[in-house]
C-alpha positions in Angstrom: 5.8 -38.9 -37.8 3.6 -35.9 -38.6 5.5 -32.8 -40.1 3.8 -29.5 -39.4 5.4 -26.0 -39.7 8.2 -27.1 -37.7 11.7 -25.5 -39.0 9.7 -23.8 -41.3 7.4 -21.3 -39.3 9.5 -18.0 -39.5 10.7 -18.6 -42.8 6.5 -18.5 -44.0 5.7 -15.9 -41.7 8.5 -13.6 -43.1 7.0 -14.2 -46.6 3.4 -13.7 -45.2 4.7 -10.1 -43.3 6.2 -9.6 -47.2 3.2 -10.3 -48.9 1.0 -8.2 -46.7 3.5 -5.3 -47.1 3.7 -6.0 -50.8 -0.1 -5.8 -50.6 -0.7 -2.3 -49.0 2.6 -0.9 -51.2 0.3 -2.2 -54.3 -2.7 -1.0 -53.0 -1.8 2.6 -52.0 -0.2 3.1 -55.0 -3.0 2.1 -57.0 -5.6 4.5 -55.4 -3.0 7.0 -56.0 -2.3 6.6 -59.7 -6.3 6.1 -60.2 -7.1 9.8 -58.4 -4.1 11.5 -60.4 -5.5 10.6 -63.9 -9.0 10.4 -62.8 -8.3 14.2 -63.2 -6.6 14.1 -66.3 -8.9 14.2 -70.2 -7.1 11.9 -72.9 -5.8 14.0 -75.7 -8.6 12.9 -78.2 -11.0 14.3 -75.7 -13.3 10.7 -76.7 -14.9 9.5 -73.6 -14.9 5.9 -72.2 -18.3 4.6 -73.9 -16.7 5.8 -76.7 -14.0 4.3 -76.6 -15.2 0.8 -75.6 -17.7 1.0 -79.0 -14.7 1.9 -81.3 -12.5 -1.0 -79.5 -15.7 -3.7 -80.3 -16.0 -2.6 -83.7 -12.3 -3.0 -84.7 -12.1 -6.4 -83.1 -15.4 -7.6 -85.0 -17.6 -8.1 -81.4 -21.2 -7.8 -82.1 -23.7 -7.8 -79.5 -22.0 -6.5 -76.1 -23.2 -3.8 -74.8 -22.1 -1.3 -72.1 -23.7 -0.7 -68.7 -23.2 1.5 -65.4 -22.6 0.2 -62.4 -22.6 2.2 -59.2 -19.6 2.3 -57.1 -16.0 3.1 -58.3 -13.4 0.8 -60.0 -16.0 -1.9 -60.0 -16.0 -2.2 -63.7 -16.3 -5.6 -65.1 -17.3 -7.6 -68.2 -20.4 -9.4 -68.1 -20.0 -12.5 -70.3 -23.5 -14.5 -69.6 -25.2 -11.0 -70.6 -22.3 -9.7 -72.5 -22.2 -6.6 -70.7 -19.3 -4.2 -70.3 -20.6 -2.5 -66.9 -18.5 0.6 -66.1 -18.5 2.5 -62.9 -18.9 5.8 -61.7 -15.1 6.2 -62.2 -14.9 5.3 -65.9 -19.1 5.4 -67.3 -18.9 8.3 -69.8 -16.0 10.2 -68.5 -12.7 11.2 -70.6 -10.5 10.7 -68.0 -6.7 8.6 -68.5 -8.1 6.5 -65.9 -11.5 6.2 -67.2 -10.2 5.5 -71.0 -7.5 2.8 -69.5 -10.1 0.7 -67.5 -12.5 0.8 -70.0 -10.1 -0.7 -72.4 -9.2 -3.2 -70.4 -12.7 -4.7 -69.6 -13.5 -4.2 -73.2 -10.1 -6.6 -74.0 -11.7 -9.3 -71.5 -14.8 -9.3 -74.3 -12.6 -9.7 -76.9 -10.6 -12.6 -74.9 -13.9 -14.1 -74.9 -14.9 -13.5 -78.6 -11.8 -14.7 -79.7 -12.1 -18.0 -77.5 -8.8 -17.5 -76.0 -7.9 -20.8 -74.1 -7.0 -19.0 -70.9 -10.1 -17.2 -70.2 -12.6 -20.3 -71.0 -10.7 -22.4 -68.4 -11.3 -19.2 -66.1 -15.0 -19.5 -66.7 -15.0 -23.1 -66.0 -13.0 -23.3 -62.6 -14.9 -19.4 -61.4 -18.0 -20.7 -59.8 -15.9 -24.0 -58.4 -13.5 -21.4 -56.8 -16.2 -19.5 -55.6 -17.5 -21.8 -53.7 -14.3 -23.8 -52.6 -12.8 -20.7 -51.2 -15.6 -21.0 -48.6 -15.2 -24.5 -47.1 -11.2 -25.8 -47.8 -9.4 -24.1 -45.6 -11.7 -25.5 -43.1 -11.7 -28.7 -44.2 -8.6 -29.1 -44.1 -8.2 -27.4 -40.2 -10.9 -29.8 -39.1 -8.2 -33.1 -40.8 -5.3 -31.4 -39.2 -6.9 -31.2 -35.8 -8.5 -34.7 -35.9 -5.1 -35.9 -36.4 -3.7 -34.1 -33.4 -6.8 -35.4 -31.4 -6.5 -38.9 -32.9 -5.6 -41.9 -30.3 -5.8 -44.6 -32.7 -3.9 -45.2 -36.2 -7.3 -45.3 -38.3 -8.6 -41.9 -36.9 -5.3 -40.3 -37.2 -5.4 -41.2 -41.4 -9.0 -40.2 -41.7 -8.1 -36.8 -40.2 -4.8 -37.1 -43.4 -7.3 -37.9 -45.6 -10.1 -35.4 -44.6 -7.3 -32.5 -44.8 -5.8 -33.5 -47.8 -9.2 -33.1 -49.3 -9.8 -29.5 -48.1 -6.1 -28.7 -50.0 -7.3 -30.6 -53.2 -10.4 -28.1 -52.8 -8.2 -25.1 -52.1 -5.9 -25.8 -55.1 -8.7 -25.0 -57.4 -8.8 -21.2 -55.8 -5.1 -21.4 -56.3 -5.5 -22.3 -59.7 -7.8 -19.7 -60.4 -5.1 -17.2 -59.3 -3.0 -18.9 -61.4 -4.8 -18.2 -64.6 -6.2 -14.8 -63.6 -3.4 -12.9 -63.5 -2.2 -13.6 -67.2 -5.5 -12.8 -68.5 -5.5 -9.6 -67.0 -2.6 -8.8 -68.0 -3.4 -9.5 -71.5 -6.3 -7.3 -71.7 -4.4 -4.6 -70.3 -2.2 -4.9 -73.2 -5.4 -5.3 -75.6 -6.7 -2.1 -74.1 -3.1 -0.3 -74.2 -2.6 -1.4 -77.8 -6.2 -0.3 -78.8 -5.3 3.4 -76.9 -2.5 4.0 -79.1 -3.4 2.9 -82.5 -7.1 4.8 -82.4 -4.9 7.9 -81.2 -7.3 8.0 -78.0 -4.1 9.2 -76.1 -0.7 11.5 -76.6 2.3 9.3 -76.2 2.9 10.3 -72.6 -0.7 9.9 -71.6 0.0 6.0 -72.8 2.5 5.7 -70.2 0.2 7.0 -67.6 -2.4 4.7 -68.5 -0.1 1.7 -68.6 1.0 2.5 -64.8 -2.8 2.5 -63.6 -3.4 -0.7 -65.6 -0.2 -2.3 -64.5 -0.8 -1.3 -61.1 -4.5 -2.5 -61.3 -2.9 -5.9 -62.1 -0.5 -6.0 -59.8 -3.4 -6.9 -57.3 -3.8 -9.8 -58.6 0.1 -11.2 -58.5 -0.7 -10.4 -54.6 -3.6 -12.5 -54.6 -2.1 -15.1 -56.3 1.2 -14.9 -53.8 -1.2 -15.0 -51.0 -3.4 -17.6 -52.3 0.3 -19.7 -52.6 1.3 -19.5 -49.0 -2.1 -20.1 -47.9 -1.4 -23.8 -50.1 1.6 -24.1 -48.7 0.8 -23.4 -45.3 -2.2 -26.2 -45.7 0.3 -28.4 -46.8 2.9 -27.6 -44.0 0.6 -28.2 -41.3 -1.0 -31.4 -42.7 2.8 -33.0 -42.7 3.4 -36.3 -44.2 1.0 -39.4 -43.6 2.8 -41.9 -41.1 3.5 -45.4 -42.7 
Protein backbone atom coordinates (compact mmCIF):
# COMPACT_ATOMS: atom_id res chain seq x y z
CA UNK A 1 0.00 0.00 0.00
CA UNK A 2 0.57 3.70 -0.44
CA UNK A 3 2.60 5.34 2.52
CA UNK A 4 1.86 9.07 2.94
CA UNK A 5 2.67 11.20 6.09
CA UNK A 6 1.09 8.76 8.20
CA UNK A 7 3.12 8.34 11.69
CA UNK A 8 5.11 10.91 10.53
CA UNK A 9 2.98 14.17 10.28
CA UNK A 10 3.75 15.85 13.60
CA UNK A 11 7.11 14.89 13.72
CA UNK A 12 7.58 17.17 10.03
CA UNK A 13 5.34 19.70 11.16
CA UNK A 14 7.44 20.28 14.41
CA UNK A 15 10.57 20.65 12.27
CA UNK A 16 8.53 22.91 9.74
CA UNK A 17 7.21 25.24 13.05
CA UNK A 18 11.25 25.00 13.81
CA UNK A 19 12.44 26.00 10.63
CA UNK A 20 10.00 28.89 10.27
CA UNK A 21 11.01 30.08 13.86
CA UNK A 22 14.68 29.52 12.95
CA UNK A 23 13.82 31.68 9.94
CA UNK A 24 12.39 34.88 11.53
CA UNK A 25 15.17 34.43 14.62
CA UNK A 26 17.74 34.68 11.44
CA UNK A 27 16.02 37.16 9.82
CA UNK A 28 15.43 39.77 12.61
CA UNK A 29 18.69 39.42 13.64
CA UNK A 30 20.19 40.09 10.44
CA UNK A 31 18.25 43.43 9.83
CA UNK A 32 19.49 44.29 13.14
CA UNK A 33 23.23 43.70 12.82
CA UNK A 34 22.97 45.38 9.20
CA UNK A 35 21.35 48.83 10.77
CA UNK A 36 23.92 48.80 13.76
CA UNK A 37 27.01 48.86 11.45
CA UNK A 38 25.38 50.46 8.68
CA UNK A 39 26.20 53.34 11.16
CA UNK A 40 29.48 52.54 12.00
CA UNK A 41 32.96 53.93 9.36
CA UNK A 42 35.67 51.15 9.15
CA UNK A 43 38.84 52.28 10.84
CA UNK A 44 40.69 52.92 7.43
CA UNK A 45 37.99 55.31 6.64
CA UNK A 46 38.30 53.47 2.64
CA UNK A 47 34.88 53.18 1.23
CA UNK A 48 33.29 50.05 -0.33
CA UNK A 49 34.31 50.77 -4.12
CA UNK A 50 37.40 51.08 -2.68
CA UNK A 51 37.64 48.38 -1.24
CA UNK A 52 36.17 45.97 -3.81
CA UNK A 53 39.17 47.60 -6.43
CA UNK A 54 41.97 46.86 -3.94
CA UNK A 55 40.42 43.20 -3.25
CA UNK A 56 40.44 42.59 -7.49
CA UNK A 57 43.77 43.81 -7.74
CA UNK A 58 45.39 41.56 -5.05
CA UNK A 59 43.61 38.52 -6.34
CA UNK A 60 44.85 39.26 -10.04
CA UNK A 61 40.92 39.89 -11.52
CA UNK A 62 40.97 42.02 -14.51
CA UNK A 63 37.96 43.22 -16.16
CA UNK A 64 34.98 43.33 -13.34
CA UNK A 65 33.68 46.27 -12.74
CA UNK A 66 31.38 47.70 -10.04
CA UNK A 67 27.80 48.89 -10.46
CA UNK A 68 24.84 50.40 -8.28
CA UNK A 69 21.95 48.88 -7.94
CA UNK A 70 18.92 50.53 -6.23
CA UNK A 71 17.33 48.98 -3.35
CA UNK A 72 19.19 47.82 -0.10
CA UNK A 73 21.21 44.51 0.50
CA UNK A 74 20.53 43.60 -3.07
CA UNK A 75 24.14 43.44 -3.86
CA UNK A 76 25.25 40.77 -6.09
CA UNK A 77 27.96 39.65 -8.58
CA UNK A 78 27.19 39.78 -12.07
CA UNK A 79 29.29 36.98 -13.79
CA UNK A 80 27.86 37.12 -17.56
CA UNK A 81 28.78 41.04 -17.40
CA UNK A 82 31.18 40.66 -14.62
CA UNK A 83 29.72 43.16 -12.62
CA UNK A 84 29.94 43.74 -8.89
CA UNK A 85 26.48 45.74 -8.41
CA UNK A 86 26.26 47.26 -4.91
CA UNK A 87 23.29 48.81 -3.39
CA UNK A 88 22.27 51.71 -1.75
CA UNK A 89 23.39 50.11 1.47
CA UNK A 90 27.07 49.33 0.47
CA UNK A 91 27.67 51.63 -3.15
CA UNK A 92 30.41 54.13 -2.02
CA UNK A 93 29.72 54.21 1.71
CA UNK A 94 32.44 53.38 4.51
CA UNK A 95 30.26 51.70 6.63
CA UNK A 96 31.26 47.94 8.57
CA UNK A 97 28.34 46.83 6.82
CA UNK A 98 29.01 48.36 3.63
CA UNK A 99 32.89 47.21 3.56
CA UNK A 100 31.70 43.50 4.72
CA UNK A 101 29.17 42.94 1.87
CA UNK A 102 31.18 44.42 -0.58
CA UNK A 103 33.87 41.98 0.20
CA UNK A 104 31.85 39.28 0.02
CA UNK A 105 30.33 39.77 -3.49
CA UNK A 106 33.80 40.81 -4.59
CA UNK A 107 35.06 36.99 -3.10
CA UNK A 108 32.12 35.43 -5.36
CA UNK A 109 34.26 37.15 -8.54
CA UNK A 110 37.24 35.72 -7.33
CA UNK A 111 35.35 32.16 -6.82
CA UNK A 112 34.74 32.57 -10.37
CA UNK A 113 38.18 33.74 -11.61
CA UNK A 114 39.77 31.13 -9.86
CA UNK A 115 37.30 28.40 -11.33
CA UNK A 116 36.43 27.06 -8.07
CA UNK A 117 34.50 23.72 -8.66
CA UNK A 118 31.63 24.70 -6.39
CA UNK A 119 30.53 27.80 -7.99
CA UNK A 120 30.66 26.50 -11.78
CA UNK A 121 28.32 23.64 -10.82
CA UNK A 122 26.16 26.59 -9.22
CA UNK A 123 26.07 28.28 -12.55
CA UNK A 124 25.16 25.20 -14.32
CA UNK A 125 22.13 23.82 -12.12
CA UNK A 126 20.92 28.14 -11.42
CA UNK A 127 18.73 28.57 -14.44
CA UNK A 128 17.51 24.65 -14.11
CA UNK A 129 16.47 25.58 -10.46
CA UNK A 130 14.98 28.58 -11.57
CA UNK A 131 12.73 27.17 -13.46
CA UNK A 132 12.03 23.81 -11.69
CA UNK A 133 11.21 25.61 -8.51
CA UNK A 134 8.10 26.71 -10.51
CA UNK A 135 6.48 23.52 -11.72
CA UNK A 136 7.76 20.31 -9.21
CA UNK A 137 5.97 20.75 -6.46
CA UNK A 138 3.05 20.70 -8.64
CA UNK A 139 3.98 17.96 -10.45
CA UNK A 140 4.40 16.00 -8.08
CA UNK A 141 0.68 17.10 -6.13
CA UNK A 142 -1.05 16.50 -9.43
CA UNK A 143 0.88 12.37 -9.21
CA UNK A 144 -0.03 12.17 -5.65
CA UNK A 145 -3.67 13.11 -6.20
CA UNK A 146 -4.09 11.00 -9.38
CA UNK A 147 -3.08 8.17 -7.22
CA UNK A 148 -5.70 8.84 -4.65
CA UNK A 149 -8.26 9.35 -7.51
CA UNK A 150 -6.93 6.19 -9.33
CA UNK A 151 -9.55 3.10 -9.72
CA UNK A 152 -7.43 0.94 -11.67
CA UNK A 153 -3.65 -0.36 -11.06
CA UNK A 154 -2.25 1.40 -14.29
CA UNK A 155 -3.62 4.93 -13.38
CA UNK A 156 -2.61 4.53 -9.86
CA UNK A 157 1.37 3.96 -11.20
CA UNK A 158 1.14 6.69 -13.76
CA UNK A 159 0.05 9.12 -10.97
CA UNK A 160 3.78 7.23 -8.88
CA UNK A 161 5.43 7.90 -11.88
CA UNK A 162 4.18 11.44 -12.70
CA UNK A 163 5.07 12.51 -8.87
CA UNK A 164 8.17 10.91 -8.68
CA UNK A 165 9.12 13.12 -11.60
CA UNK A 166 8.02 16.49 -10.02
CA UNK A 167 10.65 15.23 -6.90
CA UNK A 168 13.38 14.39 -9.43
CA UNK A 169 12.70 18.07 -10.67
CA UNK A 170 12.57 19.53 -7.11
CA UNK A 171 15.84 17.80 -6.09
CA UNK A 172 17.70 19.97 -8.48
CA UNK A 173 16.36 23.27 -6.28
CA UNK A 174 17.50 21.18 -3.34
CA UNK A 175 20.67 20.70 -4.88
CA UNK A 176 21.17 24.09 -5.50
CA UNK A 177 20.74 24.88 -1.79
CA UNK A 178 22.99 22.40 -1.26
CA UNK A 179 25.88 23.99 -2.97
CA UNK A 180 24.88 27.57 -2.19
CA UNK A 181 25.44 27.72 1.13
CA UNK A 182 29.18 26.70 1.09
CA UNK A 183 29.96 29.11 -1.52
CA UNK A 184 28.70 31.80 0.40
CA UNK A 185 30.30 30.93 3.10
CA UNK A 186 33.50 30.86 1.42
CA UNK A 187 33.34 34.27 0.14
CA UNK A 188 32.49 35.59 3.30
CA UNK A 189 35.72 34.29 4.49
CA UNK A 190 37.45 35.65 1.20
CA UNK A 191 36.01 39.04 2.08
CA UNK A 192 36.84 38.72 5.92
CA UNK A 193 40.44 37.64 5.09
CA UNK A 194 40.85 40.40 2.51
CA UNK A 195 39.39 43.07 5.53
CA UNK A 196 42.04 42.23 7.78
CA UNK A 197 45.13 41.83 5.80
CA UNK A 198 44.57 45.37 3.71
CA UNK A 199 43.98 46.79 7.41
CA UNK A 200 40.46 48.02 6.04
CA UNK A 201 39.23 47.41 9.69
CA UNK A 202 40.47 47.58 13.65
CA UNK A 203 40.46 44.13 15.04
CA UNK A 204 37.01 44.57 16.74
CA UNK A 205 35.46 46.05 13.68
CA UNK A 206 36.49 42.41 12.08
CA UNK A 207 34.32 40.78 14.47
CA UNK A 208 31.47 42.95 13.68
CA UNK A 209 31.77 42.37 10.17
CA UNK A 210 32.01 38.60 10.54
CA UNK A 211 28.50 38.59 12.57
CA UNK A 212 26.73 40.61 9.59
CA UNK A 213 28.29 38.22 7.03
CA UNK A 214 27.73 35.12 9.13
CA UNK A 215 24.27 36.22 9.73
CA UNK A 216 23.78 37.10 5.99
CA UNK A 217 24.60 33.39 5.41
CA UNK A 218 22.81 32.00 7.75
CA UNK A 219 19.71 32.69 5.35
CA UNK A 220 20.75 30.44 3.28
CA UNK A 221 21.23 27.26 5.81
CA UNK A 222 17.28 28.14 6.34
CA UNK A 223 16.67 27.94 2.82
CA UNK A 224 18.39 25.02 2.38
CA UNK A 225 16.56 23.37 5.70
CA UNK A 226 13.37 24.40 4.10
CA UNK A 227 14.09 23.42 0.75
CA UNK A 228 14.93 19.66 2.62
CA UNK A 229 11.58 19.22 4.27
CA UNK A 230 9.86 20.42 1.37
CA UNK A 231 11.87 16.99 -0.37
CA UNK A 232 10.96 15.08 2.24
CA UNK A 233 7.52 16.04 2.48
CA UNK A 234 7.25 15.22 -1.48
CA UNK A 235 8.56 12.08 -0.77
CA UNK A 236 6.32 11.29 2.32
CA UNK A 237 3.21 11.90 0.56
CA UNK A 238 4.10 10.08 -2.62
CA UNK A 239 4.65 6.73 -0.34
CA UNK A 240 6.05 3.64 -1.76
CA UNK A 241 4.79 2.19 -5.29
CA UNK A 242 2.51 -0.96 -4.67
CA UNK A 243 4.00 -4.22 -6.13
Amino acid sequence: MYWYLGNYSGLFYLFAIGIMIWSLIVRGRLNRLVKKYSTVPVSSGKDANTCVNEMLRANEVYGVTIGHIPGELTDNFNPKEEVINLSDTCYGKNSITAVAVAAHECGHACQASSGMALYKIRQLIAPAAGFTSKISVWIAIIGVLIMYAARTYEMSDAGYWISTAGIVLYSVVFLFYLVTLPIERNASRRGLKAMKEFGWVSDSQLGAAKKVLWAAGDTYAVALASSALTLLRLLLMRGRRRR
